[in-house]
N, C-alpha and C positions, 0 to 999 in steps of 0.2 A: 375357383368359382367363389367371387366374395358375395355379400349381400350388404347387411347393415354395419356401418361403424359409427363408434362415440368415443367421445373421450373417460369412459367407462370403461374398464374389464367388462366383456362378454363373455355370453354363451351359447352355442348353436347356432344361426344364424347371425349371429351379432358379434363384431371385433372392436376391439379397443384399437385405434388410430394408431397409439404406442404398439403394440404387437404389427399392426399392419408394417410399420416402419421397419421392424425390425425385418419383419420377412423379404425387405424389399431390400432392404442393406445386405441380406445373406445374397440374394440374387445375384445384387449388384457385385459385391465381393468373389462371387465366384462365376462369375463372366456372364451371366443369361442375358438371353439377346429377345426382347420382345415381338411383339409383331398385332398388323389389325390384321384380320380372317382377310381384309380385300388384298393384303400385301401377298398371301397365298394363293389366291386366285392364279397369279401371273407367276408362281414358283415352278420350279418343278423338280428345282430340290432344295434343304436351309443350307445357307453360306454359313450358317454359325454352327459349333456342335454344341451348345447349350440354347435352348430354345422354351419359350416359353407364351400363351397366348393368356394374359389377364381379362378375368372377365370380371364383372358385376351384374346381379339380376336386381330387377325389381324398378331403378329409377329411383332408387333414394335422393332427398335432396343431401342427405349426409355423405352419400358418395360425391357429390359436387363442394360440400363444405369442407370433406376430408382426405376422403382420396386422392383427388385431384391433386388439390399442391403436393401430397409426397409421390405423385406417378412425376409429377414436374422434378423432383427433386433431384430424383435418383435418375431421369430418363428415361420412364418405364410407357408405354403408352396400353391402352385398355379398352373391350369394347363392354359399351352398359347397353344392358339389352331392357327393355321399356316396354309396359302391360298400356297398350295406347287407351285404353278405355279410362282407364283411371290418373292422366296427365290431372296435374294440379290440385288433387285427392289424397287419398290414404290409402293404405292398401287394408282394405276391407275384405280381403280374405286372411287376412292373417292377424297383426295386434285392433287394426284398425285406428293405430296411433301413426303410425310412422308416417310423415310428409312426400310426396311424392313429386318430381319436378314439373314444371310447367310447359308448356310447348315452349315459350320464350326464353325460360333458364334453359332447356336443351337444346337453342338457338344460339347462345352467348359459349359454349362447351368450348376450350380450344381444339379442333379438330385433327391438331398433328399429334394430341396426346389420345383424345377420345373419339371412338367410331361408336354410331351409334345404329343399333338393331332392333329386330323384334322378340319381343317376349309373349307373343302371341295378343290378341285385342284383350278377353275379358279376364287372362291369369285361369282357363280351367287345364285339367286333366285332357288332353289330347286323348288316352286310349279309353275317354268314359265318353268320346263323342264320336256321333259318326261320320263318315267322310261329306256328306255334305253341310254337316254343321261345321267343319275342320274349315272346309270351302268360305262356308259363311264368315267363321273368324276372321279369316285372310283378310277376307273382304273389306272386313270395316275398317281392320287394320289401314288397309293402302289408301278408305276415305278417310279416313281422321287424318293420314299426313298429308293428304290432298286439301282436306280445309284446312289444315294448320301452317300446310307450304312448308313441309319439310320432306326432307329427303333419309332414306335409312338404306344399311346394305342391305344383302341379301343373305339374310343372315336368321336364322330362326334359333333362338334356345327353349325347351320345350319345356312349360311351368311344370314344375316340380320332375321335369327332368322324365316326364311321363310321357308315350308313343308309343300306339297300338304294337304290338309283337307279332303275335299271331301271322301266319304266313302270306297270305291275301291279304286283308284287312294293314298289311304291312310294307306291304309292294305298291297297295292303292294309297297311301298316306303318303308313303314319298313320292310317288306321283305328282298326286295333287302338288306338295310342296314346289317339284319342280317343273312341272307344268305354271306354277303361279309364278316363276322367277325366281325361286330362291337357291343357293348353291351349295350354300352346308344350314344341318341343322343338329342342334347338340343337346346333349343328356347329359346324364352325371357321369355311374359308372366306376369313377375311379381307379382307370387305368392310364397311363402313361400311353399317348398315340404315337404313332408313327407315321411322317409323313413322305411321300403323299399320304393323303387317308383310304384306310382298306372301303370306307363307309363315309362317303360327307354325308353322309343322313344320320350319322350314328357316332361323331365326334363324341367321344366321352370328355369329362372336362374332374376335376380333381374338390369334390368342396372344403374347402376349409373352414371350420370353426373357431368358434371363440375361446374355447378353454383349451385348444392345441398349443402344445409346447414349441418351441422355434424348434427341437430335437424333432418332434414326431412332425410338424410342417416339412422338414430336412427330406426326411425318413419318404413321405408324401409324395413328394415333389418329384423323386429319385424315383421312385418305385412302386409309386398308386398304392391300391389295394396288397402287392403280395411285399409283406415286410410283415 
């Protein structure tokens, strides 16, 4: 799970372009086999024994300036998950700097490399809303790519990786989710899934930072959280 990169060294949220590379040359050197979440849909088991599903949150326009040619590079392909409310914006939940893509840059995307999904309408906390505010988000979500005439999978990653828990309150969430279309929906977590997935509600995904060593990325990748 990437976010922002520059041709800076980062930290936390933010990777330097150079370390992106690097991790993407280890991948590549040691066989990983990519994938969009749609090419899972029709699995029903992976052909390859290293496997790996890249993601980006947010809609950076830096993930289009930087990511993109090194996913071209190496052969990697990636799905960028997108806060639709804020196309052409900043993400004003967070630096309130960072440039965010346009409907039309995420029109021009090459589509064999990038899939593109939601990252919910306004970027809040899913388990601080209630389910028919969750309903509401959806909603505006599917207008906005209706005025904008685009199309997304079905594909939720949940901002800040946050989704009610609690028992009810957790059954009716993915509910809603999949009663609205969608087919997987993902958190943090950081653990290492197994597919199929025990949970397409509860795909955990791996975040990586900026001040991580290509050792402790290695370490990451292998083995999530228990390392």
């Amino acid at each position: 799970m990437y976010h922002h990169i520059t041709q800076e060294e980062g930290s936390g949220l933010t990777i330097s372009a150079a370390k992106f590379e690097e991790q993407l040359q280890y991948l590549s050197k040691k066989g990983y086999t990519s994938y969009h979440l749609k090419e899972l849909l029709i699995l029903k088991k992976l052909p390859a024994k290293k496997n790996v599903v890249i993601t980006f949150d947010d809609g950076f326009e830096s993930q289009r300036e930087f990511a993109l040619p090194l996913l071209k590079k190496y052969g990697f392909k990636a799905t960028f998950f997108i806060p639709l409310k804020y196309l052409g914006t900043n993400d004003s939940w967070h630096t309130k700097e960072i440039p965010i893509m346009t409907s039309e840059t995420l029109k021009t995307l090459d589509l064999s490399t990038v899939e593109l999904a939601h990252h919910s309408y306004a970027h809040r906390k899913y388990d601080a809303l209630t389910i028919p505010e969750v309903a509401e988000d959806v909603r505006l979500s599917f207008e906005t790519l209706d005025k904008n005439d685009m199309s997304f999978g079905p594909f939720m990653a949940y901002p800040y990786g946050k989704f009610p828990k609690l028992a009810a309150s957790n059954l009716q969430f993915k509910n809603q989710l999949r009663d609205a279309g969608f087919a997987y929906g993902l958190r943090i977590g950081n653990r290492v899934n197994t597919f199929p997935f025990k949970d397409p509600f509860e795909i955990q995904r791996i975040d990586v930072k900026g001040e991580f060593s290509l050792r402790k990325f290695k370490r990451k990748v292998r083995f999530g959280k228990f390392f």
